[in-house]
C-alpha positions as CSV (number, residue, x, y, z in Angstrom):
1,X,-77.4,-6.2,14.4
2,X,-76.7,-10.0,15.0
3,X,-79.6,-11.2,12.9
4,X,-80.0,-8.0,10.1
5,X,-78.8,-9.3,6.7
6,X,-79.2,-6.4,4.6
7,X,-77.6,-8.3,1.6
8,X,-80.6,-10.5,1.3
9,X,-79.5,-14.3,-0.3
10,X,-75.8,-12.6,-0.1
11,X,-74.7,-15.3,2.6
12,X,-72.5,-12.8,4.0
13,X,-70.2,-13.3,6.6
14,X,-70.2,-12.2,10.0
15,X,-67.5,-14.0,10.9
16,X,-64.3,-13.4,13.0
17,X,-60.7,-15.4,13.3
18,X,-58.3,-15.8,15.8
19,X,-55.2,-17.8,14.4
20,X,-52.3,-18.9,16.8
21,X,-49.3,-20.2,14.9
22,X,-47.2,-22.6,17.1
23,X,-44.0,-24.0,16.6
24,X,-44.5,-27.7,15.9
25,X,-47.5,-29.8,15.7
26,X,-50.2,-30.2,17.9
27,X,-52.9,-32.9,18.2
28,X,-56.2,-32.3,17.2
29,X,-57.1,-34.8,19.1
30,X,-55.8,-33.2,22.2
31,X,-58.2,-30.1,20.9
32,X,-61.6,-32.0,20.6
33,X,-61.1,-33.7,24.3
34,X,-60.3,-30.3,25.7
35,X,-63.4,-28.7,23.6
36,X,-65.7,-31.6,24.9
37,X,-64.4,-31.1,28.8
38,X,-65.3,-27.1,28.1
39,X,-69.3,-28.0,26.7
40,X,-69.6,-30.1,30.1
41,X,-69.3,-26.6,32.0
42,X,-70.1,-24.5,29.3
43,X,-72.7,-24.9,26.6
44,X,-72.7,-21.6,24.9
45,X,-70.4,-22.9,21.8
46,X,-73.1,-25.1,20.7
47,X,-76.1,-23.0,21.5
48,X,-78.1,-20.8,18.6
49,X,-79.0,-17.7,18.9
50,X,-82.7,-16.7,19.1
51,X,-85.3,-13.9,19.2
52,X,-88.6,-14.3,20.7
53,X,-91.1,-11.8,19.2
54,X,-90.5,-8.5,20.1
55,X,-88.1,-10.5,22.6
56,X,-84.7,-10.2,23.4
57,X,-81.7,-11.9,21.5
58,X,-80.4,-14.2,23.1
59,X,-78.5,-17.7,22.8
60,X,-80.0,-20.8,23.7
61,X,-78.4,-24.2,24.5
62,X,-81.1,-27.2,23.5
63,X,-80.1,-30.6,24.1
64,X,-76.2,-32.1,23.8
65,X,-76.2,-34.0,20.3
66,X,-73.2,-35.0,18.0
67,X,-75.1,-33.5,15.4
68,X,-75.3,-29.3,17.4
69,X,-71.7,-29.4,18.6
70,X,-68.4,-27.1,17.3
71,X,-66.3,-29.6,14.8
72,X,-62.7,-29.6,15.2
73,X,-61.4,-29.8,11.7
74,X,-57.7,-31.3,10.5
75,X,-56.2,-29.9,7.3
76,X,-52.8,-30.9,6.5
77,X,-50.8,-27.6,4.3
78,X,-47.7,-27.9,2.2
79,X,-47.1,-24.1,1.9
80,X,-48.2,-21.1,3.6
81,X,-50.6,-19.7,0.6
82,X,-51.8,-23.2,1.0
83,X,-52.3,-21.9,5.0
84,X,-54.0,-18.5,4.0
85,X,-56.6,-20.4,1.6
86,X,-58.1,-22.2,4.3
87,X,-57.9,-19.3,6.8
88,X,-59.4,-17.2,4.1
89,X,-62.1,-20.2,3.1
90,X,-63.0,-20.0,7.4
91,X,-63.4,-16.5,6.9
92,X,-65.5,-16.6,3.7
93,X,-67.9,-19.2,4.9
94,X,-70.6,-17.8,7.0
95,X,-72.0,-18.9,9.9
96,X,-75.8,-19.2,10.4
97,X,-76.1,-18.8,14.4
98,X,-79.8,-19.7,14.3
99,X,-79.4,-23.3,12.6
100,X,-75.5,-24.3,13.8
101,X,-72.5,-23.9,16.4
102,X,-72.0,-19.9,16.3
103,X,-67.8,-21.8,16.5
104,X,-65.4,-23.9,15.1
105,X,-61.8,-24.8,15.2
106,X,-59.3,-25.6,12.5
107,X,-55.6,-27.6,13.4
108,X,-53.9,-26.8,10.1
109,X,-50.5,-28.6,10.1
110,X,-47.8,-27.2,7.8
111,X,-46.0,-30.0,5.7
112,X,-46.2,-34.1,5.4
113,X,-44.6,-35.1,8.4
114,X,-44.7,-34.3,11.7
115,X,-40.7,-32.7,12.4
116,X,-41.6,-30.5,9.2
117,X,-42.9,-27.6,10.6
118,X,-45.7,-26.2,12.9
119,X,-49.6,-26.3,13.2
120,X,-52.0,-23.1,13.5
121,X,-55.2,-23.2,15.6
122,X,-57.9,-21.2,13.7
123,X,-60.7,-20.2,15.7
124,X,-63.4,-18.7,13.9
125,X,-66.9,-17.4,15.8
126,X,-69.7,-15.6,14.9
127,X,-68.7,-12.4,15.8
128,X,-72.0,-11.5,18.4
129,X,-71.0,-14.7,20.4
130,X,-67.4,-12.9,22.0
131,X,-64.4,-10.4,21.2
132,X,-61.2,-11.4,20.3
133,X,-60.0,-11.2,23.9
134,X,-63.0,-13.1,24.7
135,X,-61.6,-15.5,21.8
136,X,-58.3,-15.6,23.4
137,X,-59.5,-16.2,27.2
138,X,-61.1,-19.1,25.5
139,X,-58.6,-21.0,24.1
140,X,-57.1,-20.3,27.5
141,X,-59.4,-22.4,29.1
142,X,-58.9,-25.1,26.4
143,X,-55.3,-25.0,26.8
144,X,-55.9,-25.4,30.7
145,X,-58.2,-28.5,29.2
146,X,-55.6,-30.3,27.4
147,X,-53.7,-30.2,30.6
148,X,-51.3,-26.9,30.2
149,X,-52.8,-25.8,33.7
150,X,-54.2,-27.4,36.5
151,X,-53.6,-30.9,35.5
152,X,-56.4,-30.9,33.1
153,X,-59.2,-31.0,35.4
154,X,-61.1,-28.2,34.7
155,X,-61.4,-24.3,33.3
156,X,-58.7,-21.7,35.5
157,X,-62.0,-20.5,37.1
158,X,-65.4,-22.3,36.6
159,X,-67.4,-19.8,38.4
160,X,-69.9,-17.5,35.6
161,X,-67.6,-14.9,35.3
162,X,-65.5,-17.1,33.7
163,X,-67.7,-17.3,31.0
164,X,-70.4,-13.8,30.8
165,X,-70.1,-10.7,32.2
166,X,-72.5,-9.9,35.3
167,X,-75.8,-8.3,34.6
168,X,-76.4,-4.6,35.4
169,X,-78.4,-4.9,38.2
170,X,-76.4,-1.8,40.3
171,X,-78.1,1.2,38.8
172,X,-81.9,1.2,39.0
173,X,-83.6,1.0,35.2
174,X,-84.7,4.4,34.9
175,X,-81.0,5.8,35.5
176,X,-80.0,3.0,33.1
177,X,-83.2,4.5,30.6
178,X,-81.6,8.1,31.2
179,X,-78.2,7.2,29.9
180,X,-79.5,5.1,26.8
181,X,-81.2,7.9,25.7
182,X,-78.5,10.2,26.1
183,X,-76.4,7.9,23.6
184,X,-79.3,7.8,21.3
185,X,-78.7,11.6,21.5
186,X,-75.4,11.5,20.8
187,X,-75.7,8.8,17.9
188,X,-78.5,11.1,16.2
189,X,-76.0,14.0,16.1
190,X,-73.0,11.9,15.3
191,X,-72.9,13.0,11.4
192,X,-75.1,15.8,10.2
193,X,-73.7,14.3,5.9
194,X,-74.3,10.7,5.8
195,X,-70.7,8.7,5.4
196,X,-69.8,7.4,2.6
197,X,-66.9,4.4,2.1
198,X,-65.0,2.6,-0.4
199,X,-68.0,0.0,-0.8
200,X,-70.3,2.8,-1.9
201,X,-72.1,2.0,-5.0
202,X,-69.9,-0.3,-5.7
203,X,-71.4,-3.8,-6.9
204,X,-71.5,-6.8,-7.5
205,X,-69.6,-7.5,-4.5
206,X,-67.4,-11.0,-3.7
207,X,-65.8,-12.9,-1.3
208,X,-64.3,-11.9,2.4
209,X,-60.3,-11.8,1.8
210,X,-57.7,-10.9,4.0
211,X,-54.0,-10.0,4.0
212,X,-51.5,-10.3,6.9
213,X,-48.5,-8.7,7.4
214,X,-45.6,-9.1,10.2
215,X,-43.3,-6.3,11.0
216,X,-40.7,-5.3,13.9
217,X,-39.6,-1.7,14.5
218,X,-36.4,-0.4,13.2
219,X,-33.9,0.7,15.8
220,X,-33.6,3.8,14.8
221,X,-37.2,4.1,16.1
222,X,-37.0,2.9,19.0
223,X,-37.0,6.0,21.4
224,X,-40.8,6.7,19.4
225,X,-42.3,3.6,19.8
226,X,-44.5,4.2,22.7
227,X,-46.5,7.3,21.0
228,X,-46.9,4.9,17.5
229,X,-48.3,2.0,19.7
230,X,-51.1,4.6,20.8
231,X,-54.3,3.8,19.1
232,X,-54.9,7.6,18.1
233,X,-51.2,7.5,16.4
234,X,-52.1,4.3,14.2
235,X,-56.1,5.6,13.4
236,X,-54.5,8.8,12.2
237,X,-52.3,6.8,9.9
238,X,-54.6,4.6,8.9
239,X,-56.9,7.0,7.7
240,X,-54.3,9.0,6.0
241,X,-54.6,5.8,3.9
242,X,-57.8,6.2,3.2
243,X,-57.9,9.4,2.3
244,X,-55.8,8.6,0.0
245,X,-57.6,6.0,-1.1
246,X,-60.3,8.7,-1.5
247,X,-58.9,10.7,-3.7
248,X,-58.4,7.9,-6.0
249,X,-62.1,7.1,-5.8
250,X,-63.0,10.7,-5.9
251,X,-64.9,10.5,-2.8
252,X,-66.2,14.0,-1.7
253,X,-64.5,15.3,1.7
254,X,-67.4,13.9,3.8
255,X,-65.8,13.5,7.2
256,X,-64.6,10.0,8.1
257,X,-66.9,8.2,10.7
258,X,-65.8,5.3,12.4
259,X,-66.6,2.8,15.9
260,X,-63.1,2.6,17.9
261,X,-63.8,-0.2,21.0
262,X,-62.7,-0.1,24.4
263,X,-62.5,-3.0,25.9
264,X,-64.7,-2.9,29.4
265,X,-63.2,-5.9,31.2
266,X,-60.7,-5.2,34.7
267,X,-57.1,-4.4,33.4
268,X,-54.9,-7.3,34.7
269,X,-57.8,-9.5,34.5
270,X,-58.6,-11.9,32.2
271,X,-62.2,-11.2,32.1
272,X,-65.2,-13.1,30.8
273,X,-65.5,-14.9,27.6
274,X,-68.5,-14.4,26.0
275,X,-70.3,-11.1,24.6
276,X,-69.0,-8.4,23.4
277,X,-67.3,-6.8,25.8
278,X,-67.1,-3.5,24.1
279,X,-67.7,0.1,24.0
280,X,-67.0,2.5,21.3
281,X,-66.6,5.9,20.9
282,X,-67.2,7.1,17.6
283,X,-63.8,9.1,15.9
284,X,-65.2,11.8,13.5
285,X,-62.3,13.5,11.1
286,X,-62.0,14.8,7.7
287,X,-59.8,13.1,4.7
288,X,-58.2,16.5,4.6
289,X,-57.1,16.8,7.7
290,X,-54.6,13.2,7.5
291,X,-51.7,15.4,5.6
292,X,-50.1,16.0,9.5
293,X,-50.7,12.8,11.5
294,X,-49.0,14.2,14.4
295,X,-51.3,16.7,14.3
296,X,-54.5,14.5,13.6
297,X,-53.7,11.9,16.0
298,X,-53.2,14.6,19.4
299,X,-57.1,15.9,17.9
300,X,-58.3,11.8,18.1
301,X,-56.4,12.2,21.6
302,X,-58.4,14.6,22.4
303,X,-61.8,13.2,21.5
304,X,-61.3,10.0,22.8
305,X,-60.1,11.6,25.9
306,X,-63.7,14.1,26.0
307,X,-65.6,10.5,25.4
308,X,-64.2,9.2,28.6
309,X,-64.5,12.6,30.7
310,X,-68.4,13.1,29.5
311,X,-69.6,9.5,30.1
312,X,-70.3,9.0,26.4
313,X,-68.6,5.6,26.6
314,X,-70.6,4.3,29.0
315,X,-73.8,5.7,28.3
316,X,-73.2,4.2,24.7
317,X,-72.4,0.8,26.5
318,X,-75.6,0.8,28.8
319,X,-77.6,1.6,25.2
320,X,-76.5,-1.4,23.8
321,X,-77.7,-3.6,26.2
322,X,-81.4,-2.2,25.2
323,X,-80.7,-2.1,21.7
324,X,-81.0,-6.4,22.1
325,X,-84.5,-5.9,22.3
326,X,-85.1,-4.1,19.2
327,X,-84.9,-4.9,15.6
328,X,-82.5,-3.4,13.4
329,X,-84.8,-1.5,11.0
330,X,-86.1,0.7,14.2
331,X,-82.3,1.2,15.1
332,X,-81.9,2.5,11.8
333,X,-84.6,4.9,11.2
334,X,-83.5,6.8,14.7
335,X,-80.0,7.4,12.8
336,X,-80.2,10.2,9.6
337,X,-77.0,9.4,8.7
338,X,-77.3,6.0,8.2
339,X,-80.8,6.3,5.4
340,X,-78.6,5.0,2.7
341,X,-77.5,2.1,4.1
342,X,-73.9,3.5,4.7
343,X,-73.2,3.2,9.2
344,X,-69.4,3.7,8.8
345,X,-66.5,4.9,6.4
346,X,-63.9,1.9,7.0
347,X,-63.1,0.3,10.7
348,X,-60.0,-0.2,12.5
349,X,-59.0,-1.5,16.0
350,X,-56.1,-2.6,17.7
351,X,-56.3,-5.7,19.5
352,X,-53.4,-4.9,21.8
353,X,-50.8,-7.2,23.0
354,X,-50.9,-11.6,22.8
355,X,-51.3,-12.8,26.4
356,X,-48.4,-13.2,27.8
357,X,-50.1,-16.1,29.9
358,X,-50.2,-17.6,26.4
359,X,-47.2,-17.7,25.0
360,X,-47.3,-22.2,25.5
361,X,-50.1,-24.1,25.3
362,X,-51.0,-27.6,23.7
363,X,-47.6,-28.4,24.5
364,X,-45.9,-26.5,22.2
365,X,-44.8,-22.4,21.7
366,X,-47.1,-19.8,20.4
367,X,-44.7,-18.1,17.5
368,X,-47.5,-16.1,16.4
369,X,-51.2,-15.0,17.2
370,X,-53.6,-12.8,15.1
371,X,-57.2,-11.5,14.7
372,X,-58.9,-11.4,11.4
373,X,-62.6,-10.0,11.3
374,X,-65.1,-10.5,8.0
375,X,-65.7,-6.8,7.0
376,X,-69.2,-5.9,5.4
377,X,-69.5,-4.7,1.8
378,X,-70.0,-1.4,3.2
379,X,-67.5,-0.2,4.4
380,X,-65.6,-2.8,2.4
381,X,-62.0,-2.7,3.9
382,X,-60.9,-2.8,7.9
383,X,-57.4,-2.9,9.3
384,X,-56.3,-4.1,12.6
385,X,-53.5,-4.2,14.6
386,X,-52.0,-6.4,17.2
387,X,-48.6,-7.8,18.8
388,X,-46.9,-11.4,19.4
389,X,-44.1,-12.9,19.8
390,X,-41.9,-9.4,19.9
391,X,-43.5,-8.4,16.3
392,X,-46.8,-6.5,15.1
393,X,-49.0,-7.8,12.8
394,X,-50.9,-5.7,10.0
395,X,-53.9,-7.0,8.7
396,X,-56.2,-5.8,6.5
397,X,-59.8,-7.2,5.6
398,X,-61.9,-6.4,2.6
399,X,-64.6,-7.8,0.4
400,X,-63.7,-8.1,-3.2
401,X,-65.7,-5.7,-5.4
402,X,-65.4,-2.9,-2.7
403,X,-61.5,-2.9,-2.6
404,X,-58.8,-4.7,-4.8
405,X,-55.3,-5.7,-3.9
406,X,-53.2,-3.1,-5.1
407,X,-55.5,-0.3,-2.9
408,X,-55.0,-2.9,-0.2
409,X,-51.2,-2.9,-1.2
410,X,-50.9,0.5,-0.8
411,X,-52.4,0.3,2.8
412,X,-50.2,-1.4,4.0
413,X,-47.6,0.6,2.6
414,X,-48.7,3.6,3.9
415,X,-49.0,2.2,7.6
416,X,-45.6,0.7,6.8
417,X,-43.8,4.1,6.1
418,X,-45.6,5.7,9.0
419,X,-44.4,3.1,11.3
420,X,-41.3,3.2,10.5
421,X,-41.5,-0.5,10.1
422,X,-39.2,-3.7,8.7
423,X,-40.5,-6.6,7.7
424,X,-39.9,-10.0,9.7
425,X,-37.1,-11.9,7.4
């Protein structure tokens, strides 16, 4: 869907942030030298992406010019709603992968001198070009760059998998053909009501926005912390949320439908950077069934765990690889459920745990890392979780016009309570 704009002259973003906050300033400088030693080994940031007719999407690297590469910006910030405007303004303003740099970087220092506080390194992609692990291995690399790993002389491993992921040449095509259909199976039986979401009918519709909250658990909690850090606890809870939010709205009981991503790289491995290393299984559930979240979350359990077992995951994986060939309107008309222009009810992910690999680079310490995705108009709100620095962060996306603040508000409220979270003094 890298190249669909069904919000024609919208300009909408398709954009995605990572932001790592450290605890004094670092040089931009030190950032664009790094960033220049990666695009000698690596031209991807500054490639476009293309299509050939009928082709396959792909990204293409033309010639090295000043003029086609990733600009490192420098903005100087006096408070932190000064911070979250130009995070916010990174989010908001699209990228256009077929005529610039699908990435660029932001070293936003916080106050007028250099003892006053920190810098945060925003790095905002368009979203088809890598994940937000793929996001973190990367500024891996550039940390390694700047000379916070092997001396500064080049990436941790310059070999291609650093960089893609290998093609699927293993399995012959017509096993490959078997299992893509199979998932086109599966996606065609998915929903038998189409979804519906918060951005439903609602128009005109405005800018990306985000809000980010930072929370530890009480210690009361403690001894429950593992089964709330499972992703089937916090879906559950988020979309008690929403069905709250529903019955606001007066949304019908249409069963929730929403992509939840596994992440296909080794475990312990830092994995490529670019693509999408992703699979989803799709979680199906009814706003009336988030009164007992215990109860909900053990169901998701379950379904996630019957995606795994039956080889739905995969099969859904190997699919997308042929779904680069095709245009979105023909991916479209094989899903019912998706004829009026609605594909999910909200999105939510958990992006895990900060590197611990991370935790210094540019020469100073990470004292906080966090992903913030652009969210379509429809659905119109995501929430995402993640961990740094001993704390979880909450944040929520959402386009104004689909979803105001106080509903976003109340979000985070609700994931608060069900948490059993405090918030970071």
């Amino acid at each position: 869907m890298a190249m669909h704009s069904p919000w024609k002259g919208a300009g909408r973003s398709n954009n995605a942030l990572l932001v790592v906050q450290f605890d004094g300033r670092i040089p931009p400088d030190r950032v664009r030298g790094a960033l220049a030693r990666f695009l000698d080994v690596c031209p991807w940031p500054a490639a476009r992406l293309r299509r050939f007719p009928l082709g396959k999407l792909h990204w293409a690297a033309g010639r090295r010019t000043t003029r086609g590469l990733p600009s490192v910006r420098h903005a100087v910030v006096s408070t932190p709603a000064a911070l979250h405007r130009e995070i916010e303004a990174e989010l908001h303003s699209a990228i256009d992968p077929r005529r610039e740099p699908p990435l660029r970087l932001l070293v936003a220092d916080r106050g007028d001198t250099p003892d006053a506080a920190g810098s945060a390194l925003v790095v905002t992609w368009f979203h088809p070009l890598m994940d937000p692990r793929g996001a973190q291995n990367f500024v891996a690399q550039l940390a390694c760059l700047a000379g916070d790993g092997h001396n500064g002389h080049g990436p941790r491993d310059a070999s291609a998998a650093a960089f893609a992921p290998d093609r699927d040449h293993v399995r012959p095509l017509r096993e490959r053909g078997q299992q893509a259909r199979r998932s086109l199976e599966y996606m065609r039986a998915l929903s038998i009501t189409p979804p519906v979401s918060p951005g439903t009918g609602r128009a005109p519709y405005g800018p990306a926005r985000f809000r980010q909250e930072r929370f530890v658990e009480c210690d009361a909690d403690r001894r429950g912390a593992r089964a709330t850090r499972e992703m089937a606890w916090r879906l559950a809870l988020v979309g008690k949320a929403m069905a709250e939010l529903w019955r606001r709205r007066g949304l019908p009981d249409t069963p929730f439908l929403l992509p939840v991503s596994a992440d296909l790289r080794p475990k312990g491995k830092p994995g490529p950077i670019f693509g999408n290393q992703l699979a989803f299984h799709f979680a199906r559930f009814r706003p009336s069934e988030t009164g007992d979240v215990a109860r909900l979350s053990r169901a998701l359990r379950r379904q996630m765990a019957s995606a795994v077992r039956d080889g739905q995951i995969e099969a859904n994986r190997v699919a997308m690889d042929f779904l680069q060939y095709r245009p979105v309107s023909r991916m479209l008309r094989a899903l019912p459920w998706t004829a009026g222009g609605e594909l999910f009810s909200f999105n939510c992910a958990d992006i895990m745990d900060f590197p611990p690999a991370l935790e210094g680079c540019f020469g100073r310490r990470v004292v906080n890392a966090y992903h913030v995705p652009a969210i379509q108009p429809r659905p119109g709100i995501g929430v995402f979780f993640n961990r740094c620095a001993g704390a979880n962060n909450l944040v929520v996306s959402w386009v104004e016009g689909a979803v105001d603040e106080n509903e976003v508000e109340r979000v985070v409220e609700i994931v608060r309570e069900g948490m059993a979270w405090t918030p970071v003094a």
